[in-house]
Residue frames relative to the residue before (quaternion, step in Angstrom):
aa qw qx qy qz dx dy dz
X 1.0000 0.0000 0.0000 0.0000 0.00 0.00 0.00
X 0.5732 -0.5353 0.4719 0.4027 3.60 -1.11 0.65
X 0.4416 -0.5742 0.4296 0.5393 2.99 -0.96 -0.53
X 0.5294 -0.6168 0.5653 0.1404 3.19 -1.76 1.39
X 0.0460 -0.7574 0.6415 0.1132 4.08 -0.58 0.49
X 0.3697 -0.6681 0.6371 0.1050 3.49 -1.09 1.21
X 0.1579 -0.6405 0.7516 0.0013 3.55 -0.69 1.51
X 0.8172 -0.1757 -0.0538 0.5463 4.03 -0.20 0.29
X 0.8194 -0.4378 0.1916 0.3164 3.28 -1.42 -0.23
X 0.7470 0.3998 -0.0948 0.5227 2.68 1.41 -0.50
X 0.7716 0.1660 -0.1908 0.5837 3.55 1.25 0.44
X 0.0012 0.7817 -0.6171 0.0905 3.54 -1.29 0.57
X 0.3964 -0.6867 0.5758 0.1992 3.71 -0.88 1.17
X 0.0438 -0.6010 0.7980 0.0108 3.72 -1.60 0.01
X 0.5549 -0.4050 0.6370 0.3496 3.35 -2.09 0.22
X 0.8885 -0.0072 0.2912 0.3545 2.54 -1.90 -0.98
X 0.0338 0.8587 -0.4875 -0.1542 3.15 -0.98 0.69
X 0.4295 -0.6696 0.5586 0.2346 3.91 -0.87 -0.07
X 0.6528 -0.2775 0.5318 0.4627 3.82 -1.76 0.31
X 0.6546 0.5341 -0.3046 0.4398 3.94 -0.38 -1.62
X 0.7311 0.4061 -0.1410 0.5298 4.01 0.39 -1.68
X 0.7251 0.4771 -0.3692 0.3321 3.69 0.42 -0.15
X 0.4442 0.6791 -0.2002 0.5490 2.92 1.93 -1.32
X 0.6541 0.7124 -0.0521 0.2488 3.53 0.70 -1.38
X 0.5579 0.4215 -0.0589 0.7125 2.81 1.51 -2.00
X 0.6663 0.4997 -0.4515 0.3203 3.80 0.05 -0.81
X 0.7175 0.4184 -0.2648 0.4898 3.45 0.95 -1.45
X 0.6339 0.5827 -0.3805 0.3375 3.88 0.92 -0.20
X 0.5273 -0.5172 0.4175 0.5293 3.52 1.80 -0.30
X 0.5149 0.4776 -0.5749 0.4200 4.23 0.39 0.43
X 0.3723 -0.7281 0.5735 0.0492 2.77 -1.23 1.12
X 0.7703 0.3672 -0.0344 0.5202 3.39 1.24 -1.31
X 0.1857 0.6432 -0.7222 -0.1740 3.85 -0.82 -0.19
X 0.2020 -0.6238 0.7519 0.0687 2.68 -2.19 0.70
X 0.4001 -0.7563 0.5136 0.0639 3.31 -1.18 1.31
X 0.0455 0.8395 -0.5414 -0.0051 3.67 0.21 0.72
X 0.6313 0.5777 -0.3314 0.3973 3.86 1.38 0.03
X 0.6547 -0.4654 0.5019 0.3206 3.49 -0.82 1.45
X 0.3959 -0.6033 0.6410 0.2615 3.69 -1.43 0.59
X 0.6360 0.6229 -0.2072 0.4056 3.39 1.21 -0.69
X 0.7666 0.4285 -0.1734 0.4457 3.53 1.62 -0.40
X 0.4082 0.7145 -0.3205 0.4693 3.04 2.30 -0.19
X 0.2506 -0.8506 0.4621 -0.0130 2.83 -1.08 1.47
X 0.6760 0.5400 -0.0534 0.4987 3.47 1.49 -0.57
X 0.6572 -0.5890 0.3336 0.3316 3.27 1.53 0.35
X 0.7220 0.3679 -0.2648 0.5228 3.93 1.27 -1.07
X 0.1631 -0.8471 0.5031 -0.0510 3.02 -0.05 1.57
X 0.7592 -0.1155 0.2870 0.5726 3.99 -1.39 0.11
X 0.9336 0.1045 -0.0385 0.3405 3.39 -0.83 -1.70
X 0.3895 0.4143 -0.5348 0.6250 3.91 1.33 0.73
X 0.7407 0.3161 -0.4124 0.4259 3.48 -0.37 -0.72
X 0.7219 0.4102 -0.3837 0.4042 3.97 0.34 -0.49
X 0.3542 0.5582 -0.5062 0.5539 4.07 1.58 0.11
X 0.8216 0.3233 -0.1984 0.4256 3.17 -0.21 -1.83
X 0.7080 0.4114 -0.4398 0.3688 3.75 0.12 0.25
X 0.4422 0.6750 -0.3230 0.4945 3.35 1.54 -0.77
X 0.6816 0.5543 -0.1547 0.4519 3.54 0.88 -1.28
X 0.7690 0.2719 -0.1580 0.5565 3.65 1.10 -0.63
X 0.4350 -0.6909 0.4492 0.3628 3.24 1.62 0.75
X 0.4002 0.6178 -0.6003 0.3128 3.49 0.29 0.99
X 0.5436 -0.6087 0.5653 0.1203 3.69 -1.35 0.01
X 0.1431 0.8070 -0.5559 0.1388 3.45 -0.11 1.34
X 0.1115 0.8164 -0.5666 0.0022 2.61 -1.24 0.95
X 0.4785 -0.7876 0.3699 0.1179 3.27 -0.73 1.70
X 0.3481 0.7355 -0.5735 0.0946 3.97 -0.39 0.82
X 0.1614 -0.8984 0.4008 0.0787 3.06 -0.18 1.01
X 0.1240 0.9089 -0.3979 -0.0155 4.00 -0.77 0.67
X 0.2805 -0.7584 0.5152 0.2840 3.61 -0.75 0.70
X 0.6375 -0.5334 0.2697 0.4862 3.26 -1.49 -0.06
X 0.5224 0.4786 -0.4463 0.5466 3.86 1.29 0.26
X 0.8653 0.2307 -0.3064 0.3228 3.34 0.43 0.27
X 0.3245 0.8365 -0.3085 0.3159 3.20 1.74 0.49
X 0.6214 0.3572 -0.1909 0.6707 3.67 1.29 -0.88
X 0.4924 0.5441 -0.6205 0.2765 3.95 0.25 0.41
X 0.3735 -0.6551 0.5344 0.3818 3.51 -0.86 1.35
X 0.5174 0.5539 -0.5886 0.2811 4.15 -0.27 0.00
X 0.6875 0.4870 -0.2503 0.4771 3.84 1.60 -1.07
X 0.6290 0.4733 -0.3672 0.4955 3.32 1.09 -0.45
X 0.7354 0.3545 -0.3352 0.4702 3.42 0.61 -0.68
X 0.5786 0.6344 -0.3483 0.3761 3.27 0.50 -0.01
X 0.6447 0.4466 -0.1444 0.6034 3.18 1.62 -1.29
X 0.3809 0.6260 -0.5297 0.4272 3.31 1.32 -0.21
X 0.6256 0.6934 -0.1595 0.3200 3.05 0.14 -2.16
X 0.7139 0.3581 -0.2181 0.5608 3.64 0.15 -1.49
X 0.7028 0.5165 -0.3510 0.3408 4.00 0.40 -0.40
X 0.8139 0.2592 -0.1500 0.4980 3.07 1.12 -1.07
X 0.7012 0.4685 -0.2481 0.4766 3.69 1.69 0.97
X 0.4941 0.4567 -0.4634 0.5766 3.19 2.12 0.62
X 0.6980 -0.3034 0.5752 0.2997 2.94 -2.09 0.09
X 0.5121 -0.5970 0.4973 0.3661 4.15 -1.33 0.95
X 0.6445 0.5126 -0.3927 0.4096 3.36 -1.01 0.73
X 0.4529 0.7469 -0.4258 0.2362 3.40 0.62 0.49
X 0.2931 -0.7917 0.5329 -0.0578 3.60 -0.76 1.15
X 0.2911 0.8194 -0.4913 -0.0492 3.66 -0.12 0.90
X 0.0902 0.9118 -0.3763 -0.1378 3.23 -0.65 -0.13
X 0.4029 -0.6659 0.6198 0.1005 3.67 -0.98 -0.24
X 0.8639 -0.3898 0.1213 0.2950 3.37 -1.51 -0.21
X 0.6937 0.1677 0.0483 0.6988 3.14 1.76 -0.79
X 0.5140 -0.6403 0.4098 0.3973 3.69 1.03 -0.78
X 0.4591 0.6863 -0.4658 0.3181 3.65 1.14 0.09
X 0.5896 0.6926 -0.2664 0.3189 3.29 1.05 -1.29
X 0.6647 0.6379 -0.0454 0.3863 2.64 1.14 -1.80
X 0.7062 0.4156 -0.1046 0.5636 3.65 1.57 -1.48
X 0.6983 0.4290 -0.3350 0.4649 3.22 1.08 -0.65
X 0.5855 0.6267 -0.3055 0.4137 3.62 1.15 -0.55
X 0.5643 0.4005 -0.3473 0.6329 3.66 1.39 -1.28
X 0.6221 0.4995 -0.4981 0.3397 3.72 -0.20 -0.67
X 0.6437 0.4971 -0.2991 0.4991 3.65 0.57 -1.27
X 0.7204 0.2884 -0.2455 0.5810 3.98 0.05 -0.70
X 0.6826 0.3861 -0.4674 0.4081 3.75 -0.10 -0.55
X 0.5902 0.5518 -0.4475 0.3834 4.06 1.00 -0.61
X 0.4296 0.7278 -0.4276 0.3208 3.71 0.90 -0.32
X 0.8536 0.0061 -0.0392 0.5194 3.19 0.97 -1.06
X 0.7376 0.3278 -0.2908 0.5137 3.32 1.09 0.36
X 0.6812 -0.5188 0.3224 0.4035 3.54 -0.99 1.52
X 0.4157 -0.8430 0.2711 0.2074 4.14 -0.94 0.71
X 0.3404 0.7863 -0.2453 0.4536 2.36 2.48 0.04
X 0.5667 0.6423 -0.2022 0.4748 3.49 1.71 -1.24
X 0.7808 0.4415 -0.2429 0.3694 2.72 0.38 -1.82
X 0.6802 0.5642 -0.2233 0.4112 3.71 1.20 -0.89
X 0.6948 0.4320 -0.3568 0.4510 3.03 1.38 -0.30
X 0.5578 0.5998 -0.3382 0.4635 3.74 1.47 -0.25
X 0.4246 0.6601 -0.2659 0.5597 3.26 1.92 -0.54
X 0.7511 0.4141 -0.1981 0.4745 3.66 0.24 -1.14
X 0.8048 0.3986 -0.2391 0.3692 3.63 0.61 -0.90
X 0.4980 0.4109 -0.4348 0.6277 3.37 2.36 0.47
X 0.4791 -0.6263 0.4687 0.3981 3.90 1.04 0.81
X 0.5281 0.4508 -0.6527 0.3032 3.72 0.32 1.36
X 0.3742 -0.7376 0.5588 0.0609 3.44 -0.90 1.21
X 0.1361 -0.8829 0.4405 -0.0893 3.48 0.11 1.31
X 0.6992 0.6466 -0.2906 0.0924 2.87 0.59 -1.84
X 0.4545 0.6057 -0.4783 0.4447 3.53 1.63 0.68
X 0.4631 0.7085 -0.3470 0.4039 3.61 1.27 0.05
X 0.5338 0.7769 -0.3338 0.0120 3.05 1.19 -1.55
X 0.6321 0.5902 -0.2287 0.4471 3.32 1.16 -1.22
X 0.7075 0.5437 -0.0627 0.4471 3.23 0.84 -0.65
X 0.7505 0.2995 -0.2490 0.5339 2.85 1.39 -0.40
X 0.2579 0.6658 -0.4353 0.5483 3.50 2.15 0.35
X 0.7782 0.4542 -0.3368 0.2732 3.15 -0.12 -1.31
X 0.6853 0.5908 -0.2419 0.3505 3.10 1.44 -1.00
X 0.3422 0.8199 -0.1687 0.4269 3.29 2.13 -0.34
X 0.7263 0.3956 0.1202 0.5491 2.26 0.44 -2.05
X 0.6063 0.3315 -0.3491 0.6330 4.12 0.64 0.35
X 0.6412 0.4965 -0.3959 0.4308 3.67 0.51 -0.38
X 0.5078 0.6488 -0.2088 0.5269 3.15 1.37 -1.43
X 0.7859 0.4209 -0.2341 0.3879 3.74 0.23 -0.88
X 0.7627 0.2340 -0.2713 0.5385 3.40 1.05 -0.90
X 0.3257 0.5623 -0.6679 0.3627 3.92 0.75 0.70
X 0.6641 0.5962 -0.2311 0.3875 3.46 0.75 -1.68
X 0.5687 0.4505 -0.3619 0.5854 3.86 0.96 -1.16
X 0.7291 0.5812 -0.2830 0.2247 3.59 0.15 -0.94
X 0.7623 0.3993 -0.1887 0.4732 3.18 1.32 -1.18
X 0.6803 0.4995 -0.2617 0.4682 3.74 1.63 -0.51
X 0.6929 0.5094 -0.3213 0.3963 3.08 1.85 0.57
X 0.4312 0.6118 -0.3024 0.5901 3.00 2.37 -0.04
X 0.4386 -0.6954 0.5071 0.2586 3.48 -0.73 1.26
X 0.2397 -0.7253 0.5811 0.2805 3.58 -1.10 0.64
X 0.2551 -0.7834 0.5352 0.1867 3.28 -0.91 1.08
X 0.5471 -0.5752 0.5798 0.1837 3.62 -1.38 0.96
X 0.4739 -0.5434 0.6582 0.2165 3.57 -1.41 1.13
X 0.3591 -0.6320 0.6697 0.1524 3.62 -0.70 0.65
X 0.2758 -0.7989 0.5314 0.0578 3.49 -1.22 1.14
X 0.4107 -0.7294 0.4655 0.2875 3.36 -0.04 0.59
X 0.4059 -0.6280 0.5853 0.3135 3.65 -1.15 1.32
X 0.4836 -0.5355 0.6631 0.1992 3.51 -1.49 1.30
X 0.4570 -0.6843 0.5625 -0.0807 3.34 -1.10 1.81
C-alpha cells in the first residue's frame, strides 16, 4: 500500500490500492474501505467488484463511491460521504488515485459539522494543503448549519407536565 496518511483517528486516505493493501489495512486496524476511484481510472486490474470480493473475504467493509475532480464538489457526494462517516464502524480507509480525492472529499463532509478552520488544520498535519478550498469548505458549514436548524424546528418541543395542585 502507498503510504496511507491518517487525517484523524479514525480515518486516513491512501492511493491506489491492491489484494496485498487490503489484507494490510485489515491487519493495521481499518475496519472499513471506501472506494473513491472511478473503475475507469484503475490501473492494476483490482477493480470496484474484485476489490469488494477480496475485502468481503477479510471481513472488511467496502464501500464503493466513486468521484472525479468534476464531480467531487457535487453536494449529493459530500452528503453522501457525510453519511458513510457518521454510519461506519472507526477505522475507515478511503482512497483514490493518489489520496487527495479522498482528503479533499472528508474535508468537504467533515466541515458540516465541524468549524473549517479545524477541519483544514487536521488536513495540514496529514501534509494536505488545502487552504485553497476554504470557501468551499464554509459553504459546507454553513449547509450543516442550516439543516441542524431545519432539524431542531422540526422536532416537537415537548412541555414538562405540571402536576395538578392536590
Amino acid at each position: 500500500m502507498q503510504d496511507y496518511k491518517a487525517i484523524s483517528s479514525e480515518f486516513a486516505v491512501a492511493g491506489i490500492l491492491s489484494p496485498v493493501d487490503l489484507a494490510k489495512a485489515r491487519t493495521l486496524g481499518f475496519s472499513t474501505i471506501v472506494n473513491n476511484l472511478p473503475d475507469e481510472e484503475v490501473t492494476n486490474g483490482f477493480t470496484s467488484d474484485v476489490a469488494h470480493q477480496k475485502a468481503k473475504s477479510l471481513g472488511l467493509d467496502y464501500i464503493y463511491l466513486p468521484v472525479t475532480g468534476a464531480s467531487l464538489e457535487e453536494q449529493k457526494n459530500i452528503d453522501q460521504f457525510a453519511q458513510i462517516l457518521a454510519s461506519t464502524d472507526l477505522g475507515v480507509l478511503a482512497h483514490c488515485k493518489t489520496g487527495t480525492r479522498s482528503a479533499i472529499l472528508w474535508g468537504l463532509a467533515s466541515s458540516q459539522s465541524s468549524q473549517p478552520t479545524q477541519v483544514l488544520e487536521q488536513l495540514e498535519s496529514a501534509d494536505f494543503e488545502l487552504d485553497f478550498l476554504d470557501d468551499e469548505f464554509e459553504e459546507q458549514w454553513e449547509i450543516g448549519l442550516e439543516r441542524s436548524t431545519a432539524r431542531m424546528s422540526a422536532t416537537p418541543q415537548l412541555r414538562p407536565e405540571i402536576p395538578a395542585c392536590v
